[in-house]
N, CA, C and O of each residue as an XYZ file, in Angstrom:
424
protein
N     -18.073    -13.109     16.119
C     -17.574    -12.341     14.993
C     -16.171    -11.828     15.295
O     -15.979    -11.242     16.361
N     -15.044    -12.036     14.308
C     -13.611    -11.499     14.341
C     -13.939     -9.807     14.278
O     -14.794     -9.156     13.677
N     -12.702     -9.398     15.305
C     -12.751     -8.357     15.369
C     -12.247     -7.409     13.748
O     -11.637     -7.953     12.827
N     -12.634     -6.121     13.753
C     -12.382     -5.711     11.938
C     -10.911     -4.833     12.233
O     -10.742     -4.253     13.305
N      -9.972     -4.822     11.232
C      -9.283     -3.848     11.392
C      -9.421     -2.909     10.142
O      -9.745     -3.230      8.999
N      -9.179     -1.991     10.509
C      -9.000     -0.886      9.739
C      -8.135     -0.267      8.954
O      -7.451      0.494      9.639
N      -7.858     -0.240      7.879
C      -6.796     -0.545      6.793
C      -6.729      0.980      5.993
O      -7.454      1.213      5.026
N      -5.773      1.958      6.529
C      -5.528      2.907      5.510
C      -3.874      2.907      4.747
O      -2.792      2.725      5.306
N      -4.074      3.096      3.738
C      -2.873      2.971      2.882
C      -2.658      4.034      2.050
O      -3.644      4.389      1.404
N      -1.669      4.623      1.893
C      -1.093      5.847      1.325
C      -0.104      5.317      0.410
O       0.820      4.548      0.674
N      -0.494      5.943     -0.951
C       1.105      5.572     -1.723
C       1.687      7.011     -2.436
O       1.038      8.023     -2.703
N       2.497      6.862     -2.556
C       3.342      8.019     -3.181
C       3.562      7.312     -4.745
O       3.808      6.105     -4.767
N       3.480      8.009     -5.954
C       4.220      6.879     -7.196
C       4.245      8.023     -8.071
O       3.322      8.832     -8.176
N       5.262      8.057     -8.653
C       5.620      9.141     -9.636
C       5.947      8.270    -10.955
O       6.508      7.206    -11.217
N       5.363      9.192    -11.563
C       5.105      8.719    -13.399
C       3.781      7.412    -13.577
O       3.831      6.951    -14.717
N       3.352      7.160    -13.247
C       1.946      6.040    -12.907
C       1.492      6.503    -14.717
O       1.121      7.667    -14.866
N       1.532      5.708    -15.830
C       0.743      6.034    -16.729
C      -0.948      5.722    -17.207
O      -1.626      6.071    -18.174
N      -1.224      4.823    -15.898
C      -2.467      4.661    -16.222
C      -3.001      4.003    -14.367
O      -2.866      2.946    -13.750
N      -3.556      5.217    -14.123
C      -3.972      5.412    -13.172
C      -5.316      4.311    -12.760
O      -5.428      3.851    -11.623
N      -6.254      4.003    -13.848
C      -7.863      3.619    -13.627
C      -7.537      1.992    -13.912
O      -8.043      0.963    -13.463
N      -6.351      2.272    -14.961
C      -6.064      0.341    -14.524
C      -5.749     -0.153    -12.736
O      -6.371     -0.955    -12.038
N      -4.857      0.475    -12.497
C      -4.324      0.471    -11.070
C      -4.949      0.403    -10.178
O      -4.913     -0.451     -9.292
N      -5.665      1.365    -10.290
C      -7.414      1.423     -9.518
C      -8.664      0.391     -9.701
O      -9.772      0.243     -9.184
N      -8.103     -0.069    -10.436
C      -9.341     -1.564    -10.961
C      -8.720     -2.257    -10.282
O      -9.330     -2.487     -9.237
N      -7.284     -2.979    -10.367
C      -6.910     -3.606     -9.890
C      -6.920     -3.370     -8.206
O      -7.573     -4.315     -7.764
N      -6.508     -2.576     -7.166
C      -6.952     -2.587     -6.110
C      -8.289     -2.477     -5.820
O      -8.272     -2.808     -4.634
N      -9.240     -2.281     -6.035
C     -10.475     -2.321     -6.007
C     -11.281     -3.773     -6.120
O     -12.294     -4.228     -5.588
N     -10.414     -4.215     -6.985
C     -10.475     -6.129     -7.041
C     -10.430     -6.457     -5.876
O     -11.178     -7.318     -5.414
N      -9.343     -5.687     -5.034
C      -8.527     -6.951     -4.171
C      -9.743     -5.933     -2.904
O      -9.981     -6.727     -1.994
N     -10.164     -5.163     -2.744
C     -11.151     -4.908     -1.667
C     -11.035     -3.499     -1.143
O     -11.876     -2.946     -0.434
N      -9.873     -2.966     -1.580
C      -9.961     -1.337     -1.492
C     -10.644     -0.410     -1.747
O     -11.074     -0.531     -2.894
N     -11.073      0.719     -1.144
C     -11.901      1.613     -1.562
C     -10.917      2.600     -1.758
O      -9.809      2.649     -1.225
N     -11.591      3.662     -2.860
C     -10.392      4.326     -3.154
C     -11.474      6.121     -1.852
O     -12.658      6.420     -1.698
N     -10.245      6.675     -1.353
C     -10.554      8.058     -0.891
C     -10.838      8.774     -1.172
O      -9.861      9.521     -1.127
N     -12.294      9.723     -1.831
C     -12.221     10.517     -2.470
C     -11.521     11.687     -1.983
O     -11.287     11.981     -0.810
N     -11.188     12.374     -3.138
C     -10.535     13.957     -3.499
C      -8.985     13.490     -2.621
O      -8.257     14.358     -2.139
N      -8.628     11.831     -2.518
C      -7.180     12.469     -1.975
C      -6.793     11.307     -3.332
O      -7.527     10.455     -3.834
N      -5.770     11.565     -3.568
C      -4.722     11.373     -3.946
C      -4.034      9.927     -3.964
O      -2.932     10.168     -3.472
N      -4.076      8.344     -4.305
C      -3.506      6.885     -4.321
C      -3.233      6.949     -2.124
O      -2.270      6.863     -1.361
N      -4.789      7.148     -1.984
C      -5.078      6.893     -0.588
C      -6.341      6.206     -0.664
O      -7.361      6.713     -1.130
N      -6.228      4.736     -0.075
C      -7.329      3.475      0.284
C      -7.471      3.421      1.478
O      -6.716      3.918      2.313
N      -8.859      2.560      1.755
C      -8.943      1.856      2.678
C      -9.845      1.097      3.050
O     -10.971      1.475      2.727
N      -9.773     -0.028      3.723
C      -9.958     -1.216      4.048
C     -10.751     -1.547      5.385
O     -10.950     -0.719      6.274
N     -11.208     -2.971      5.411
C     -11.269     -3.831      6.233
C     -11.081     -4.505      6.257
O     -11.340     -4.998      5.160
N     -10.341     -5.756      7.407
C      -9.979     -7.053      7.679
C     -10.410     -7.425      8.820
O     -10.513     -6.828      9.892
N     -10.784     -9.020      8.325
C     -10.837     -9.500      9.684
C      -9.682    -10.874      9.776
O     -10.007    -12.042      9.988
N      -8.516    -10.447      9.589
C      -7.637    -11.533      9.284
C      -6.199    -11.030     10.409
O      -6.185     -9.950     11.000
N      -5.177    -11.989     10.498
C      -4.330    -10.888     11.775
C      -3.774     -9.948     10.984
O      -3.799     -9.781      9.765
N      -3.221     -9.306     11.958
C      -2.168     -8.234     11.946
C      -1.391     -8.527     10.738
O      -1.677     -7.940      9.694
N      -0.538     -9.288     10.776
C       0.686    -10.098     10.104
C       0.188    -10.088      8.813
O       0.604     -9.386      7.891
N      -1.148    -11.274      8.761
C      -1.805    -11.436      7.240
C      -2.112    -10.114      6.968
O      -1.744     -9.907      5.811
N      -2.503     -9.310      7.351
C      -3.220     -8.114      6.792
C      -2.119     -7.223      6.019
O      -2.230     -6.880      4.842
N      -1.105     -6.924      6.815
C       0.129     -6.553      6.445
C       0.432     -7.177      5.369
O       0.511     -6.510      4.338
N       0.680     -8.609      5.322
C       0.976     -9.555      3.968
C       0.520     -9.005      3.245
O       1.134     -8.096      2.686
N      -0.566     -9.264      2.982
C      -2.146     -8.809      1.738
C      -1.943     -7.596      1.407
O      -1.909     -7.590      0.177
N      -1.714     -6.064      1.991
C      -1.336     -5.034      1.568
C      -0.239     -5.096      0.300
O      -0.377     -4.879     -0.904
N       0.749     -5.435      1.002
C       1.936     -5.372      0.163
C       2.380     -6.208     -1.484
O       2.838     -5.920     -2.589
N       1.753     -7.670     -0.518
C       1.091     -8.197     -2.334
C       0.157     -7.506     -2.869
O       0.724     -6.669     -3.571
N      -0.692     -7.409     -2.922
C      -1.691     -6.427     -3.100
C      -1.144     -5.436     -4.194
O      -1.092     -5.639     -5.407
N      -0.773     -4.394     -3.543
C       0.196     -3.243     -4.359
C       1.654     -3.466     -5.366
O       2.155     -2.908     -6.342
N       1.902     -4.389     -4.661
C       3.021     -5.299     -5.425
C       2.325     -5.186     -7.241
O       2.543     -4.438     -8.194
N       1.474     -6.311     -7.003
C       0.607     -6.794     -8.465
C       0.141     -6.088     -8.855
O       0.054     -6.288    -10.067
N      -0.456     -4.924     -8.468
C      -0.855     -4.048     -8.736
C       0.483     -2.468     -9.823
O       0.477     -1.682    -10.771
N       1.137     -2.863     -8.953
C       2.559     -1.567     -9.819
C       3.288     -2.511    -10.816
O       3.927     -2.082    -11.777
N       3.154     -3.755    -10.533
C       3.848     -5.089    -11.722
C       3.486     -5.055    -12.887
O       4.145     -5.453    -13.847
N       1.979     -4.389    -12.920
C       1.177     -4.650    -14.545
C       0.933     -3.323    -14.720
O       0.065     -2.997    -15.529
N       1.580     -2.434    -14.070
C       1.703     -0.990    -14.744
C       3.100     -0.060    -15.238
O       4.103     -0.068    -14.524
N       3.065      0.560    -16.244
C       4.167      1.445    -16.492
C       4.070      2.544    -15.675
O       3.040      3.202    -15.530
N       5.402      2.814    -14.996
C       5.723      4.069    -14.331
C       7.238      4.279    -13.848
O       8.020      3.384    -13.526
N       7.576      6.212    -13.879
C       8.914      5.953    -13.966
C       8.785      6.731    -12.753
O       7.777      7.396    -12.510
N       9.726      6.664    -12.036
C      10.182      6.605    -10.888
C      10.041      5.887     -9.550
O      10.349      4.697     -9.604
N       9.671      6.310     -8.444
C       9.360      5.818     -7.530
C       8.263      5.540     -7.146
O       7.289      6.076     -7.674
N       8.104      4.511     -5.993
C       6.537      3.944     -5.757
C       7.070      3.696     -4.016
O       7.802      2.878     -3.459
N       6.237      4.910     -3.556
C       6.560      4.708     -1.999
C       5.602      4.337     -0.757
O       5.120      5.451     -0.555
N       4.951      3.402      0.309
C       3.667      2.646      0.426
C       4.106      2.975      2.032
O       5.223      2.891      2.543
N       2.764      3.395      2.663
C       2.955      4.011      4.054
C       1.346      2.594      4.757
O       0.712      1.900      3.961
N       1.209      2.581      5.653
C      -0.362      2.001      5.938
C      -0.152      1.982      7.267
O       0.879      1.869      7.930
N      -1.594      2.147      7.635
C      -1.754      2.092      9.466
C      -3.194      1.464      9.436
O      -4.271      1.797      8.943
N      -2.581      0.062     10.428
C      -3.525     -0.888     10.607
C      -4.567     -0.199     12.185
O      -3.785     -0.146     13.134
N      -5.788      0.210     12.544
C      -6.039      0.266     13.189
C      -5.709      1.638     13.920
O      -5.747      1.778     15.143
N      -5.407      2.554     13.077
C      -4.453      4.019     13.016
C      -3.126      3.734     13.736
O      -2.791      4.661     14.473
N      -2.638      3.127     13.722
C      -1.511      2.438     14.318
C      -0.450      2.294     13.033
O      -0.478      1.374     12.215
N       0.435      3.342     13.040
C       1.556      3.817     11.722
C       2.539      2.418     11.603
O       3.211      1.902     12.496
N       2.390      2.019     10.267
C       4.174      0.653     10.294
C       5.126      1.567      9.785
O       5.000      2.789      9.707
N       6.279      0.731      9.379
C       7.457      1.895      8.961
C       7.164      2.014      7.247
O       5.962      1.830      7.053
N       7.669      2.185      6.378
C       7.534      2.702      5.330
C       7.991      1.759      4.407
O       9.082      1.341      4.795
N       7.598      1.165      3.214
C       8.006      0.547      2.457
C       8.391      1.584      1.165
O       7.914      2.718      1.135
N       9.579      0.935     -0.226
C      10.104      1.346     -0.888
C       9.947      0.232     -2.280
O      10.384     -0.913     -2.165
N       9.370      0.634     -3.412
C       9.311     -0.554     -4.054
C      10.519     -0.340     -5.106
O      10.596      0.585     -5.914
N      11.558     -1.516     -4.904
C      12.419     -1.957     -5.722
C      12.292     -2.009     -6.813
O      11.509     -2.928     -7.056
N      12.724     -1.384     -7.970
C      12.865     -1.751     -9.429
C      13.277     -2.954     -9.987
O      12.876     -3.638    -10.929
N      14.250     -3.052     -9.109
C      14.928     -4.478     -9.667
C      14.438     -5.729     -9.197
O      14.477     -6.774     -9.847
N      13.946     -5.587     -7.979
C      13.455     -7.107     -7.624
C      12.071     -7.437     -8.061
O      11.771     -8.594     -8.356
N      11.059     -6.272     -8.119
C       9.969     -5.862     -7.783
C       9.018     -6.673     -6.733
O       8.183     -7.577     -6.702
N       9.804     -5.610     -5.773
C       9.204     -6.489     -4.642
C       9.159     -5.010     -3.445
O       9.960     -4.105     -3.678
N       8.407     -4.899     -2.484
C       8.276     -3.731     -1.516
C       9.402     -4.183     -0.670
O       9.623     -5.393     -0.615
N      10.158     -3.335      0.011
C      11.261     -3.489      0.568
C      10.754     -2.515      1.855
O      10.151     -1.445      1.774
N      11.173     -3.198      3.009
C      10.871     -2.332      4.106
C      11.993     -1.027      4.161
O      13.156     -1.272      3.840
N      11.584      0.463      4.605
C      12.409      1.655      4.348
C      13.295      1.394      6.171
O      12.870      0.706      7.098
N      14.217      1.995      6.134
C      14.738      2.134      7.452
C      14.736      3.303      7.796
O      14.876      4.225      6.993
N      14.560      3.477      9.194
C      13.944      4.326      9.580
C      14.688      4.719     10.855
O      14.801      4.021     11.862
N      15.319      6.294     10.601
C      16.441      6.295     11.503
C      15.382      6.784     12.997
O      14.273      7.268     13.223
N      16.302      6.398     13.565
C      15.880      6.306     15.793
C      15.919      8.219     16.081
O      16.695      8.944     15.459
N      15.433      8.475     16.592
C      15.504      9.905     16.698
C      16.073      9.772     17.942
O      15.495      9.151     18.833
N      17.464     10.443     18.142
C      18.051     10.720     19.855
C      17.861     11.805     20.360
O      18.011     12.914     19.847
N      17.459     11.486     21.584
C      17.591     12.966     22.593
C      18.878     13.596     23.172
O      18.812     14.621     23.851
């Protein structure tokens, strides 16, 4: 048996006008939604790292594509509690764009 990873995903999205479509739609793709928090899922995979990552981001992609909302849509996830950097979803391309993420110096 492949080992499982553990899939939590956080989104930030301001103006979302229809929340339970959005939620159907990730729920399709295998998400559970968190109760009492807030456009926080999570998952299992038994697929790699890389794919899993993939699948998130399409995932949410198609998911904010077939919905109206105005402002921003901001996507955090930690595979295995293990934090990635932050994605930013583009208006114009509509596509998740990785955030940059400044180096903290000592």
């Amino acid at each position: 048996m492949k080992e499982q990873i553990d899939v939590l995903v956080l989104l930030e999205i301001e103006g979302l006008e229809e929340k339970q479509r959005f939620e159907k739609h990730v729920k399709r793709e295998g998400f559970v939604v968190v109760e009492d928090e807030e456009f926080v899922y999570t998952a299992k995979s038994t697929t790699s790292l890389f794919s899993t990552k993939a699948y998130i981001l399409e995932v949410f992609k198609v998911a904010l594509q077939k919905q109206d909302f105005k402002g921003n849509a901001n996507l955090v996830f930690l595979l295995n509690e293990i934090p990635y950097n932050p994605y930013y979803y583009d208006l114009d391309t509509k596509e998740f764009e990785e955030a940059k993420v400044k180096e903290e110096t000592k």
